[in-house]
TORPA-4810 file (N, C-alpha, C, O; in nm, 3 decimals):
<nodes>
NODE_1_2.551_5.628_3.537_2.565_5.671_3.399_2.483_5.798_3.376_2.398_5.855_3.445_X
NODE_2_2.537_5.824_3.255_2.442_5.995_3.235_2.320_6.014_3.210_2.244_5.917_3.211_X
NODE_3_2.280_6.129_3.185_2.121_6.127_3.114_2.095_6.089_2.991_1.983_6.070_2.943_X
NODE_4_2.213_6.077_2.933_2.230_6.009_2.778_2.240_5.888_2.768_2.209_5.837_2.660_X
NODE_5_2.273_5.829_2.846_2.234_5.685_2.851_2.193_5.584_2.763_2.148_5.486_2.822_X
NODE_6_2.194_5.575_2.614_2.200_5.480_2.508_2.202_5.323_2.525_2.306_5.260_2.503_X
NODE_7_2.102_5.270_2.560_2.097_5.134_2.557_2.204_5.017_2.477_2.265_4.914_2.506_X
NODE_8_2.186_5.099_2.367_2.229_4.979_2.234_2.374_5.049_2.201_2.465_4.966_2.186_X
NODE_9_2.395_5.125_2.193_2.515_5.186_2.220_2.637_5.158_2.336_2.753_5.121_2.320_X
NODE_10_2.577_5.184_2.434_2.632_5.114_2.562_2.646_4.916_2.567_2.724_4.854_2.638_X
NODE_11_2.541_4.856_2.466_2.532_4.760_2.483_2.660_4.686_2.420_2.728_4.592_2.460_X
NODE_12_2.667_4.783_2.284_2.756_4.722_2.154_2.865_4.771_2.202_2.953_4.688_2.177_X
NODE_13_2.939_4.919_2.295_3.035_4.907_2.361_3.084_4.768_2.476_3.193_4.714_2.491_X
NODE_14_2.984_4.749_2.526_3.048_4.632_2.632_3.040_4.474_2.603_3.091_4.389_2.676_X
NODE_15_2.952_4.445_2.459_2.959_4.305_2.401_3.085_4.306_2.309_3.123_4.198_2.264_X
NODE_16_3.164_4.445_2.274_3.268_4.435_2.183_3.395_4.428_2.303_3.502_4.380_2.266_X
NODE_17_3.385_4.465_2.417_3.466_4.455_2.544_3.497_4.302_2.587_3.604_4.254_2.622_X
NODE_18_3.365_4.238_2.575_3.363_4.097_2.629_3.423_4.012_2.507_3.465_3.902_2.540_X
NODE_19_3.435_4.053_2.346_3.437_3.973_2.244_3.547_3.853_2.281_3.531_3.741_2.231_X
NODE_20_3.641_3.875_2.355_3.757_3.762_2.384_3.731_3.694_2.448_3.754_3.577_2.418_X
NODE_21_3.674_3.720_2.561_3.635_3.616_2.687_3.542_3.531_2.623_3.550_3.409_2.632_X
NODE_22_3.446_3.596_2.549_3.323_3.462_2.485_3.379_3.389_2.384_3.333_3.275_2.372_X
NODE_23_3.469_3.424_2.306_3.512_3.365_2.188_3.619_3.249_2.244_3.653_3.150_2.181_X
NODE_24_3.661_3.286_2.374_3.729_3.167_2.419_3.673_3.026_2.502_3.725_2.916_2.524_X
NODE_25_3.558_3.079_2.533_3.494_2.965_2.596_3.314_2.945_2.518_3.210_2.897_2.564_X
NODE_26_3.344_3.001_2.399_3.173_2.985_2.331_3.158_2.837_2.246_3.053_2.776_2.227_X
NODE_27_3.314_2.790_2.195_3.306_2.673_2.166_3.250_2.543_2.247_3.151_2.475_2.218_X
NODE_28_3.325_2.529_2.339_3.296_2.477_2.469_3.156_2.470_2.469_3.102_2.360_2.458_X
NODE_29_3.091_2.569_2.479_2.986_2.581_2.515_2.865_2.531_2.442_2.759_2.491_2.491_X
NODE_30_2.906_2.540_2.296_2.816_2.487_2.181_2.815_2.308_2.203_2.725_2.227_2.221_X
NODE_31_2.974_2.297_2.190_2.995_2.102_2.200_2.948_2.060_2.278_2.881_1.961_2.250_X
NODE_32_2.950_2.105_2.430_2.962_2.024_2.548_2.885_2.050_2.667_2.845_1.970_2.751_X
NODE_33_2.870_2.199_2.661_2.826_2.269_2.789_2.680_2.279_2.752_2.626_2.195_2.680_X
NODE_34_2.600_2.413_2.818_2.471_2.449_2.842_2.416_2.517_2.656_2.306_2.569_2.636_X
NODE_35_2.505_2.502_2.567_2.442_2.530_2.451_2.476_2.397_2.356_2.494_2.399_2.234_X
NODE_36_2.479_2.315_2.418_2.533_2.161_2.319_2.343_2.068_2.315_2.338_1.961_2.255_X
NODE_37_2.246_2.109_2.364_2.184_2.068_2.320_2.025_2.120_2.219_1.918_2.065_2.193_X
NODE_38_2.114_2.305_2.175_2.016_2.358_2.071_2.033_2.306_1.939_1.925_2.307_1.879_X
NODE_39_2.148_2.251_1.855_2.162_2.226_1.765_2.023_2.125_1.723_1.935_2.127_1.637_X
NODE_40_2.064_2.038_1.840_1.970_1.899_1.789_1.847_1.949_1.813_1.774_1.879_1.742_X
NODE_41_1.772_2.035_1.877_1.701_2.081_1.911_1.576_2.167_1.797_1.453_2.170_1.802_X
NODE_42_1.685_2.235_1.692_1.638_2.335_1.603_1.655_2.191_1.498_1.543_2.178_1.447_X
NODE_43_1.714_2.117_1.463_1.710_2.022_1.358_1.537_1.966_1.413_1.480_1.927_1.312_X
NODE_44_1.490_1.959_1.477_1.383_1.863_1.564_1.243_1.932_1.455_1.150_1.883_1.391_X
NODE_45_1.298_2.073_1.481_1.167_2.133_1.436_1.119_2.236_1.343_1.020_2.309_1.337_X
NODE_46_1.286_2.206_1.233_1.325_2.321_1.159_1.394_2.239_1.032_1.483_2.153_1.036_X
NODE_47_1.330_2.289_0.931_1.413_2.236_0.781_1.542_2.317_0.764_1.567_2.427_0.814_X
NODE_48_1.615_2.246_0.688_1.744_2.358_0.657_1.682_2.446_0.552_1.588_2.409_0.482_X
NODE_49_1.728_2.538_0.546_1.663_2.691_0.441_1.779_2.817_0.509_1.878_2.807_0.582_X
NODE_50_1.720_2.917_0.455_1.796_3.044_0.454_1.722_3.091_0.614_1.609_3.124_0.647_X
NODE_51_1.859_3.073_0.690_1.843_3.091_0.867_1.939_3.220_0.901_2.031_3.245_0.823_X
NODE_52_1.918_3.293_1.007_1.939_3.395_1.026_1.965_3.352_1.183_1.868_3.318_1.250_X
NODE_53_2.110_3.354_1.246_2.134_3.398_1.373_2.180_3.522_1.425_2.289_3.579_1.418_X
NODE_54_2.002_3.568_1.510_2.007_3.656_1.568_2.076_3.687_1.709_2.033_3.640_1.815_X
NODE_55_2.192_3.777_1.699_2.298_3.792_1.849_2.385_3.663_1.791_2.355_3.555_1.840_X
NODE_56_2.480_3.664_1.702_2.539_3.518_1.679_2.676_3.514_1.760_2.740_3.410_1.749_X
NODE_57_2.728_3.611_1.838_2.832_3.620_1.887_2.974_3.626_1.824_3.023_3.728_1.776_X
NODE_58_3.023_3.523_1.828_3.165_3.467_1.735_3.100_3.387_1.639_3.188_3.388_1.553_X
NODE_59_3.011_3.318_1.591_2.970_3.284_1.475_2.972_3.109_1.508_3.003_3.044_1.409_X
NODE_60_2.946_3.038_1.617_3.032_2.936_1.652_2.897_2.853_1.587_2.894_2.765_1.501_X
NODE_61_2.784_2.919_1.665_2.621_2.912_1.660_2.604_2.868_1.522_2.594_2.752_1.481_X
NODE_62_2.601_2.980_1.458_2.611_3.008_1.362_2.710_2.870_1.231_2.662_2.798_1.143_X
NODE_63_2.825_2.883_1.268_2.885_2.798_1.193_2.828_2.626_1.219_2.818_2.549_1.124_X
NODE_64_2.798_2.591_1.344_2.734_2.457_1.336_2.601_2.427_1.301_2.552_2.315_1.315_X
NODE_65_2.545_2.521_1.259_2.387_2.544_1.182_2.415_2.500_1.043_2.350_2.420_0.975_X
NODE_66_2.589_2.604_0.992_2.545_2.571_0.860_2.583_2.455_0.791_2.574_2.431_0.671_X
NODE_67_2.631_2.382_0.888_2.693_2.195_0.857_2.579_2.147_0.864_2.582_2.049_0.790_X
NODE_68_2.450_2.159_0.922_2.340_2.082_0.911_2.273_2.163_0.778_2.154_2.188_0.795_X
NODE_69_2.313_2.196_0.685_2.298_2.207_0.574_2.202_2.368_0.572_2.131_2.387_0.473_X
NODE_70_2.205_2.454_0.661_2.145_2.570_0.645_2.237_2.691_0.590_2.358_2.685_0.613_X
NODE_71_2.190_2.791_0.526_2.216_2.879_0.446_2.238_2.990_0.598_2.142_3.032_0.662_X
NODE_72_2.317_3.006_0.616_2.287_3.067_0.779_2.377_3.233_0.726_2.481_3.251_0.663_X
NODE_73_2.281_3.326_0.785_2.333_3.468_0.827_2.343_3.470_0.950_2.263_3.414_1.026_X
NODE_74_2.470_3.554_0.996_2.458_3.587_1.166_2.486_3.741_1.148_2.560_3.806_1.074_X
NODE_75_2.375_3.781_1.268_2.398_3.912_1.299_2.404_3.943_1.444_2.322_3.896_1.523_X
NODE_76_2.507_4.027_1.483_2.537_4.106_1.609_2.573_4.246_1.581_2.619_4.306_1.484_X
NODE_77_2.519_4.288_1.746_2.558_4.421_1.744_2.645_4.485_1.739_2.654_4.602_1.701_X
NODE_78_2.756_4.383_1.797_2.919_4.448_1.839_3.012_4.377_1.704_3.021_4.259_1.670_X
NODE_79_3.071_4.493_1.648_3.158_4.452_1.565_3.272_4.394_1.582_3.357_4.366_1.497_X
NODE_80_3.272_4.375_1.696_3.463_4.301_1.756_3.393_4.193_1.731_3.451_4.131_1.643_X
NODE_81_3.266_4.123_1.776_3.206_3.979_1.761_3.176_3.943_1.610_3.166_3.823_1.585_X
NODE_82_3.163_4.023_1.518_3.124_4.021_1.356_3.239_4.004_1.329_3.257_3.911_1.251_X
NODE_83_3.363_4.075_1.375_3.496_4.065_1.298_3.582_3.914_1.324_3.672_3.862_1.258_X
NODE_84_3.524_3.876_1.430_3.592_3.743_1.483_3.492_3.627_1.407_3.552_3.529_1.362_X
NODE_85_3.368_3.630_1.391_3.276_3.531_1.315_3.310_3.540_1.145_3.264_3.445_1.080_X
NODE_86_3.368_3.620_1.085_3.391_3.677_0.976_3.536_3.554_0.989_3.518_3.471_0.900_X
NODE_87_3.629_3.531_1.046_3.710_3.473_1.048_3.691_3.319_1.049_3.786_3.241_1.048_X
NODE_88_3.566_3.281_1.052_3.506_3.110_1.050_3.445_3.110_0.919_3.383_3.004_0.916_X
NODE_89_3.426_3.178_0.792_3.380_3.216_0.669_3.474_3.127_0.591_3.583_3.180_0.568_X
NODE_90_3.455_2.980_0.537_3.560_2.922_0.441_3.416_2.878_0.334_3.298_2.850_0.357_X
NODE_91_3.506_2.892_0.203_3.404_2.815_0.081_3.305_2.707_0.130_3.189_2.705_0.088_X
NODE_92_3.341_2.637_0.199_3.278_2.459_0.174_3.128_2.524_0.308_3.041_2.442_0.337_X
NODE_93_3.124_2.618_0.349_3.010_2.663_0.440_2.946_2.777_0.405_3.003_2.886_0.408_X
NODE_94_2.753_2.752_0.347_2.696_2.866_0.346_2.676_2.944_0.476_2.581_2.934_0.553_X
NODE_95_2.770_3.014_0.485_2.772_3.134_0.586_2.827_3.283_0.567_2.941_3.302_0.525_X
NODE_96_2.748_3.379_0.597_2.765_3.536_0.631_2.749_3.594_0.738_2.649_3.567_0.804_X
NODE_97_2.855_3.704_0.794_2.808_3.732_0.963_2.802_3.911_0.898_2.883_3.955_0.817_X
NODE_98_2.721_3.966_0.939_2.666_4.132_0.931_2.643_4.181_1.094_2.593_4.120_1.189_X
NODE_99_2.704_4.322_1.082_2.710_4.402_1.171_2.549_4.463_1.173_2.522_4.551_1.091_X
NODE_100_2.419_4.402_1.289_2.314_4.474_1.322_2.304_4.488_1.425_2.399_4.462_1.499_X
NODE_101_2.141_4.551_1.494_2.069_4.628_1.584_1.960_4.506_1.613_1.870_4.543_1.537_X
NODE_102_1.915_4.394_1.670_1.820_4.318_1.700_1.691_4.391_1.664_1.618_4.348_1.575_X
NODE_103_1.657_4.523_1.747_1.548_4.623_1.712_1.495_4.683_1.582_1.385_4.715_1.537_X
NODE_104_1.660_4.686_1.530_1.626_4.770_1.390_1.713_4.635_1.276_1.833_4.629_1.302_X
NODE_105_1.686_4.577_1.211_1.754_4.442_1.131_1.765_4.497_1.023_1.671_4.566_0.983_X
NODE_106_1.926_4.478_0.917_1.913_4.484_0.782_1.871_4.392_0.698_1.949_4.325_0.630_X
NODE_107_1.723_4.378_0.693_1.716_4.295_0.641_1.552_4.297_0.580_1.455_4.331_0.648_X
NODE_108_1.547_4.255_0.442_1.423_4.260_0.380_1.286_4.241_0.477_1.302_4.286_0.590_X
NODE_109_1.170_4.189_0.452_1.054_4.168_0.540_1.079_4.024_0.448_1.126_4.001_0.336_X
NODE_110_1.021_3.942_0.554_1.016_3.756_0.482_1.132_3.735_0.435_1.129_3.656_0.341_X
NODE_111_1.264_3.783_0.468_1.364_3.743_0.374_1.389_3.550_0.389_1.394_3.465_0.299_X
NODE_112_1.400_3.534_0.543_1.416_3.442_0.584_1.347_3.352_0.608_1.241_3.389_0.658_X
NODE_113_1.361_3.186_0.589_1.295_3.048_0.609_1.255_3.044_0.780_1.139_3.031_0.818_X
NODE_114_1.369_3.057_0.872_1.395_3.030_0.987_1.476_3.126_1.111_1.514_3.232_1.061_X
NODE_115_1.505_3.117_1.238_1.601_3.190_1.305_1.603_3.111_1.404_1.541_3.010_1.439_X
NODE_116_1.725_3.207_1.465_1.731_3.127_1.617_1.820_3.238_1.672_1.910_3.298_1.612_X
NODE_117_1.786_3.249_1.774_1.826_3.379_1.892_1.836_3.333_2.035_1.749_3.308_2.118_X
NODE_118_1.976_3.329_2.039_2.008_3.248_2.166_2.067_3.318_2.287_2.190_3.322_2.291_X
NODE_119_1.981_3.389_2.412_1.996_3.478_2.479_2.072_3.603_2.421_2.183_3.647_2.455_X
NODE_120_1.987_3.649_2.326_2.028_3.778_2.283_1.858_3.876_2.282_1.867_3.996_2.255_X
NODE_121_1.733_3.826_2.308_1.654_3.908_2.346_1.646_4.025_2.442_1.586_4.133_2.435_X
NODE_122_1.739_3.962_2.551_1.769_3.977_2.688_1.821_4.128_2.702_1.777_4.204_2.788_X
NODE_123_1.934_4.169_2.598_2.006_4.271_2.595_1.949_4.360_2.508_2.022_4.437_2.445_X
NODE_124_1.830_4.360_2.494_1.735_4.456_2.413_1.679_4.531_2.485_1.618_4.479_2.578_X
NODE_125_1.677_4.674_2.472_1.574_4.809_2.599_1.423_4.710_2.580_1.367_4.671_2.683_X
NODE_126_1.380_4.685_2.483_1.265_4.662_2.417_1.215_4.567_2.385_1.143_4.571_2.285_X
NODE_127_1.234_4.432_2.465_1.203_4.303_2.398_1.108_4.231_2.298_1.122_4.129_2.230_X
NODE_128_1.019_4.308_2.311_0.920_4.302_2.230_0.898_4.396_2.109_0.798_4.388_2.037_X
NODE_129_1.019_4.503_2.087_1.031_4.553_1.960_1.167_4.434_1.845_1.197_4.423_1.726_X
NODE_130_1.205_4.374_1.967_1.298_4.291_1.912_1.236_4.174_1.849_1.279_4.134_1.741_X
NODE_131_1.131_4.113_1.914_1.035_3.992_1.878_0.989_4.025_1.744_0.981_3.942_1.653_X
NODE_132_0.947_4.186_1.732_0.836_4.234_1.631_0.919_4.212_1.493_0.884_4.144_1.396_X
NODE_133_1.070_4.309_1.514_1.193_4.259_1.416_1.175_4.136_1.356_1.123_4.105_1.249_X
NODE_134_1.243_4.055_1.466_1.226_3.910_1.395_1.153_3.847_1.330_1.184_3.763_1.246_X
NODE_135_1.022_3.890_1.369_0.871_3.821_1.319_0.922_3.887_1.162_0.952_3.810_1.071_X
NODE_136_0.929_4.034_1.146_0.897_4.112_1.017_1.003_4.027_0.894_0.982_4.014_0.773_X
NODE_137_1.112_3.982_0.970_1.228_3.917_0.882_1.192_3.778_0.827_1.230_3.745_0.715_X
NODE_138_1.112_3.686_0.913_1.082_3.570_0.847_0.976_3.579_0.786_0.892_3.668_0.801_X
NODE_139_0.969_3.444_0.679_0.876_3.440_0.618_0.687_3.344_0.675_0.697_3.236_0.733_X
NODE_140_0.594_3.381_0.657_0.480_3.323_0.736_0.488_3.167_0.705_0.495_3.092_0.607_X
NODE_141_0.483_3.161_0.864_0.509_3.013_0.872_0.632_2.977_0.920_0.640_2.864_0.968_X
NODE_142_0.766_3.072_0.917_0.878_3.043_0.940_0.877_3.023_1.150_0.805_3.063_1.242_X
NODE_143_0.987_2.949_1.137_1.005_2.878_1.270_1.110_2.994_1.376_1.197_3.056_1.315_X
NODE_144_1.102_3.009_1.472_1.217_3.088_1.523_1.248_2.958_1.691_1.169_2.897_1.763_X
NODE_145_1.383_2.967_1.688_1.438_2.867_1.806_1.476_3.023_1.910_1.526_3.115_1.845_X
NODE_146_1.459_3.043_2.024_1.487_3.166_2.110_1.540_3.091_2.243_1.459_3.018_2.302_X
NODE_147_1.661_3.104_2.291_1.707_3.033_2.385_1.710_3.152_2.476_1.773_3.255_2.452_X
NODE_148_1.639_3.130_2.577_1.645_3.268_2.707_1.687_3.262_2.875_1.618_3.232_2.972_X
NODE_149_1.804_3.296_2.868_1.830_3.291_3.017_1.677_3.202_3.140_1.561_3.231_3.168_X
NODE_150_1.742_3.128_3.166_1.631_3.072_3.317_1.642_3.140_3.463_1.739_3.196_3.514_X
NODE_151_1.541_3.122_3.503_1.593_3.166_3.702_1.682_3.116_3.744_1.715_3.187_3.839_X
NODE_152_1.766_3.016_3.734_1.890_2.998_3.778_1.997_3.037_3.732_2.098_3.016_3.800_X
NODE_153_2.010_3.110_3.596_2.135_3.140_3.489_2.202_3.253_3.574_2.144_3.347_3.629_X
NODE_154_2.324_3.228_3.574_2.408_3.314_3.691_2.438_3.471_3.563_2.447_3.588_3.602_X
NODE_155_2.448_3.434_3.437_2.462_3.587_3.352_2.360_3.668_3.419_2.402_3.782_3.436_X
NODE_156_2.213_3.646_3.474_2.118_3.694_3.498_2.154_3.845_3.580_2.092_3.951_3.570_X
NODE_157_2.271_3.813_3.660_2.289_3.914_3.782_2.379_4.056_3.664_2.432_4.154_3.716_X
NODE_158_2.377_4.038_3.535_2.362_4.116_3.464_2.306_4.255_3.489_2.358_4.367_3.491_X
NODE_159_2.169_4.206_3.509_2.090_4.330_3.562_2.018_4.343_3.663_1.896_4.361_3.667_X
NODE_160_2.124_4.332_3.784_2.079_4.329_3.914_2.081_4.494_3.933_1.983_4.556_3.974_X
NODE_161_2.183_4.542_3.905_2.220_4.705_3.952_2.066_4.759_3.918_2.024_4.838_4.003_X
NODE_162_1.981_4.733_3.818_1.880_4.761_3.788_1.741_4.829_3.919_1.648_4.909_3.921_X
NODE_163_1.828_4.705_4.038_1.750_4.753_4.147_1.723_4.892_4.245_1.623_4.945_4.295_X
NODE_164_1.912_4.927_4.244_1.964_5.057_4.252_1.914_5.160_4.161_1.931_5.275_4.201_X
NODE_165_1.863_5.146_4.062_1.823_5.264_3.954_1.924_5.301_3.862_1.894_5.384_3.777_X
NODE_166_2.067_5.244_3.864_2.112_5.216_3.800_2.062_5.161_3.614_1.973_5.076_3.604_X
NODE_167_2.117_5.208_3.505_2.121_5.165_3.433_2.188_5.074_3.392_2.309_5.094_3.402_X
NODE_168_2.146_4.944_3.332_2.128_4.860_3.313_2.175_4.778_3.116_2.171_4.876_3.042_X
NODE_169_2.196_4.705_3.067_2.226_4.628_2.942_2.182_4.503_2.924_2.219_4.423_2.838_X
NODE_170_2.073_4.482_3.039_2.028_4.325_3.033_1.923_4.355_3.078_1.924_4.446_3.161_X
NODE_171_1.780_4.286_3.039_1.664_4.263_3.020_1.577_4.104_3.084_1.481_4.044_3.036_X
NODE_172_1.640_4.081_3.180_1.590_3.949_3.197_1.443_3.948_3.212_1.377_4.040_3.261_X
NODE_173_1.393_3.824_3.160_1.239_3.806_3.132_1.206_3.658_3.218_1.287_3.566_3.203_X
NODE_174_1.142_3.647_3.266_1.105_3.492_3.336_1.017_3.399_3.146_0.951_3.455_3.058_X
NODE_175_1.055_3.264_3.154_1.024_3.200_3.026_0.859_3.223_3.047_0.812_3.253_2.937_X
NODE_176_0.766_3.220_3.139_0.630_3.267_3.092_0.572_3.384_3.045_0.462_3.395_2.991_X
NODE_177_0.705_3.524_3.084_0.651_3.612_3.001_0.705_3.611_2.906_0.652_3.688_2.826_X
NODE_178_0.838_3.535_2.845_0.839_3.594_2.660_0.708_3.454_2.608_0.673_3.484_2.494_X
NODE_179_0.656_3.363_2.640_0.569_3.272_2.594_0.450_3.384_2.603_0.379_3.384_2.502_X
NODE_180_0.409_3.491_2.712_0.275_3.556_2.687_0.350_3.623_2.572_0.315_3.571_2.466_X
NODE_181_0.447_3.725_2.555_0.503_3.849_2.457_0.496_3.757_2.366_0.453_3.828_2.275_X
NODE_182_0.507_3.630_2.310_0.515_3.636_2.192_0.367_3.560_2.154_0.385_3.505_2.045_X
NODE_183_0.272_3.542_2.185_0.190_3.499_2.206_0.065_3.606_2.163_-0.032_3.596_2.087_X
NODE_184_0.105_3.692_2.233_0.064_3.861_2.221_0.070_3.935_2.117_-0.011_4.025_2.093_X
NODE_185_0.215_3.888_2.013_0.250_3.963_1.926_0.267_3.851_1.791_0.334_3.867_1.688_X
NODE_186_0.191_3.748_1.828_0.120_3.718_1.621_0.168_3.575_1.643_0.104_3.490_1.582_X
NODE_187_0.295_3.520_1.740_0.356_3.391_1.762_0.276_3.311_1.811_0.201_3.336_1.905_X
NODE_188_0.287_3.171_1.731_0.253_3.024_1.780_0.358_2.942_1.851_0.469_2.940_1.796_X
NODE_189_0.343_2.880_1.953_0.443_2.821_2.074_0.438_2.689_2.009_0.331_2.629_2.019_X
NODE_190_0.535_2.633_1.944_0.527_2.476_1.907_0.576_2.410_2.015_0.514_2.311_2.052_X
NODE_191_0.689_2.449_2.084_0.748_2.324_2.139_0.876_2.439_2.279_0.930_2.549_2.277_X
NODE_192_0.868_2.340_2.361_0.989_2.426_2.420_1.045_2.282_2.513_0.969_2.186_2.529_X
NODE_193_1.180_2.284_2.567_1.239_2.253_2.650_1.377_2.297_2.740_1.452_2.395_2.725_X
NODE_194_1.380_2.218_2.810_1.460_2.323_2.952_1.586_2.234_2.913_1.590_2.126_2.854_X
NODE_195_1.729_2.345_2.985_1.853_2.302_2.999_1.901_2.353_3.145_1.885_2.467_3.189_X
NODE_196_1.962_2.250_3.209_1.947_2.247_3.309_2.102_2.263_3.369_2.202_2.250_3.298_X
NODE_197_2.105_2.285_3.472_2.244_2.306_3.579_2.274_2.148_3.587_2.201_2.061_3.539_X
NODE_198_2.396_2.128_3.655_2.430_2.014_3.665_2.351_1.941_3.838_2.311_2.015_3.928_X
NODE_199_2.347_1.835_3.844_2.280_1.833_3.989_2.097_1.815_3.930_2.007_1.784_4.008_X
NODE_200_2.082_1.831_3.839_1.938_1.846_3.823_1.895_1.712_3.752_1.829_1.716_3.648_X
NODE_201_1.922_1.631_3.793_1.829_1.481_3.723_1.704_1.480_3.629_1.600_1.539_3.658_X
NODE_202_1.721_1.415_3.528_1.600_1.399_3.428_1.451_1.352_3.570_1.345_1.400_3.609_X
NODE_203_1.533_1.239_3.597_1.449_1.190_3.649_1.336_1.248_3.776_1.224_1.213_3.811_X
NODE_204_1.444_1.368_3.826_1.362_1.448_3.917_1.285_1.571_3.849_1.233_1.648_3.930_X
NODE_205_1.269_1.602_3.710_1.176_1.673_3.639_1.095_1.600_3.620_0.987_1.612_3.679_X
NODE_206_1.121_1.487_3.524_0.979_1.435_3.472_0.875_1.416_3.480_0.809_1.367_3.389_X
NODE_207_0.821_1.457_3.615_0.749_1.427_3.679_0.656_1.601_3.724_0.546_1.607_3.781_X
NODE_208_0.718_1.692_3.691_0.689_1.804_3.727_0.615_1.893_3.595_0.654_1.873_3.480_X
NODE_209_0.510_1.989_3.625_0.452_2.071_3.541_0.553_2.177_3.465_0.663_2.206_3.512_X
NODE_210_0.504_2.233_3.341_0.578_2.309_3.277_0.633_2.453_3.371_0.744_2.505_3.357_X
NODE_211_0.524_2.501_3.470_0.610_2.610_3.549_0.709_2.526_3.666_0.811_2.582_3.707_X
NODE_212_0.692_2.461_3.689_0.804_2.428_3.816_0.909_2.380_3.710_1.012_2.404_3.772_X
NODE_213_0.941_2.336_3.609_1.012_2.299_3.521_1.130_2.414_3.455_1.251_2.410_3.438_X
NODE_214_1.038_2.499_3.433_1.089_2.645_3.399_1.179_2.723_3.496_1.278_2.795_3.482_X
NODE_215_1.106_2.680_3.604_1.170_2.759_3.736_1.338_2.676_3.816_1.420_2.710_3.901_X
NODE_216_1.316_2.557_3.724_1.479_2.477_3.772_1.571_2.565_3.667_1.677_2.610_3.709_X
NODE_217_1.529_2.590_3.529_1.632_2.610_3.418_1.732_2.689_3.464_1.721_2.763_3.562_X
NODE_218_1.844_2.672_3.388_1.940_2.756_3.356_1.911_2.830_3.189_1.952_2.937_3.144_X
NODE_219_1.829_2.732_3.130_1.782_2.860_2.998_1.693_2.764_2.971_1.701_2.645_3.002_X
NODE_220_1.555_2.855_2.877_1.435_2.780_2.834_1.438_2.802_2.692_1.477_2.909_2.648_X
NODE_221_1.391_2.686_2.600_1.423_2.659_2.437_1.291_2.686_2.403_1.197_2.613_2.435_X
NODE_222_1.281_2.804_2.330_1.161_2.777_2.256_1.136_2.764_2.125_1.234_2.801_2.061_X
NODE_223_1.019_2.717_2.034_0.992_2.699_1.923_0.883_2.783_1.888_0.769_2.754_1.924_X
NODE_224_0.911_2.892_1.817_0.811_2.979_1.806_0.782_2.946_1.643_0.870_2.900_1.571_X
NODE_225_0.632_2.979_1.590_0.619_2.979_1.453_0.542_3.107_1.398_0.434_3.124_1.455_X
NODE_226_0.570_3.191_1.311_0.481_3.294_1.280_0.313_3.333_1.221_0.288_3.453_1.225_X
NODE_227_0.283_3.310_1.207_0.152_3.284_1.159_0.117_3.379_1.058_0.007_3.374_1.004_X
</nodes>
């Protein structure tokens, strides 16, 4: 790629490229697959209030938040994904989906009770200008759920070319450094747990420390709170 090279630009070109492929298998994914157990997850440690999904994709996220009685905004970067979440918008659900920037958010300071950002840190130049965002949007005290790619998550090879010097649209982070980054930057760690590949037995974790635990995932759940 050129010397112009635009992160977020390039990013919102190729998440509006992918908008079909995810929108066809993101359901799936919420009910049944490797995102069927955040719902229950953010109910665990989060009141319903005015919630904000950050990176909401097709709105799927988003729309099963706001049946557990939350006031839910979703925002993404790519407007092919806003225009398709815009299409799950009926009366009987508080829900809105807006076209943003993770880095740069339209959105007041404290507007929000809560969030949840579910491997969308990842595709930020800046992960930690993205954290700072989020923090500025909720209100003190508010809860954020951040679901982040694991060492085993096969999206990961995302940003392999990265090695080549190649530019890159993915940001992968191992789950102990966004726990230091946000840790670093004003966040309290309430709670986290792992989702796992298939083949991976409860019974053969339970028994294991929080890094070898981390290091089976296919994505790590966290519960961040602002202070």
């Amino acid at each position: 790629m050129s010397e112009t090279f635009n992160w977020h630009k390039e990013a919102e070109r190729q998440w509006d490229s992918r908008s079909d492929m995810w929108g066809a298998k993101s359901r799936m994914m919420w009910e049944e697959g490797s995102r069927s157990s955040i719902i229950p997850f953010v109910k665990k440690h989060m009141a319903a209030g005015d919630t904000v999904d950050f990176g909401c994709g097709d709105g799927y996220g988003s729309y099963l938040l706001s049946l557990e009685g939350c006031n839910v905004t979703g925002v993404d970067l790519s407007k092919d994904m806003v225009d398709k979440a815009n299409k799950r918008i009926s009366s009987d659900v508080p829900l809105r989906f807006v076209q943003g920037d993770l880095t740069c958010l339209p959105f007041q300071d404290e507007q929000f009770d809560g969030g949840m950002a579910i491997n969308s840190l990842e595709w930020t130049e800046v992960p930690a200008a993205g954290l700072k965002e989020m923090k500025r949007v909720l209100k003190t005290g508010g809860r954020l759920c951040i679901g982040l790619l694991g060492p085993t998550a096969m999206p990961r090879v995302n940003s392999y070319r990265r090695l080549y010097g190649e530019k890159v649209i993915c940001n992968t982070m191992m789950p102990w450094e966004l726990q230091k980054l946000a840790v670093e930057n004003g966040w309290e760690v309430i709670d986290g747990e792992g989702v796992y590949k298939r083949g991976v037995e409860p019974h053969l974790i339970d028994t294991l420390d929080q890094d070898l635990k981390q290091s089976l995932t296919f994505m790590w759940l966290f519960i961040l709170e602002k202070k």
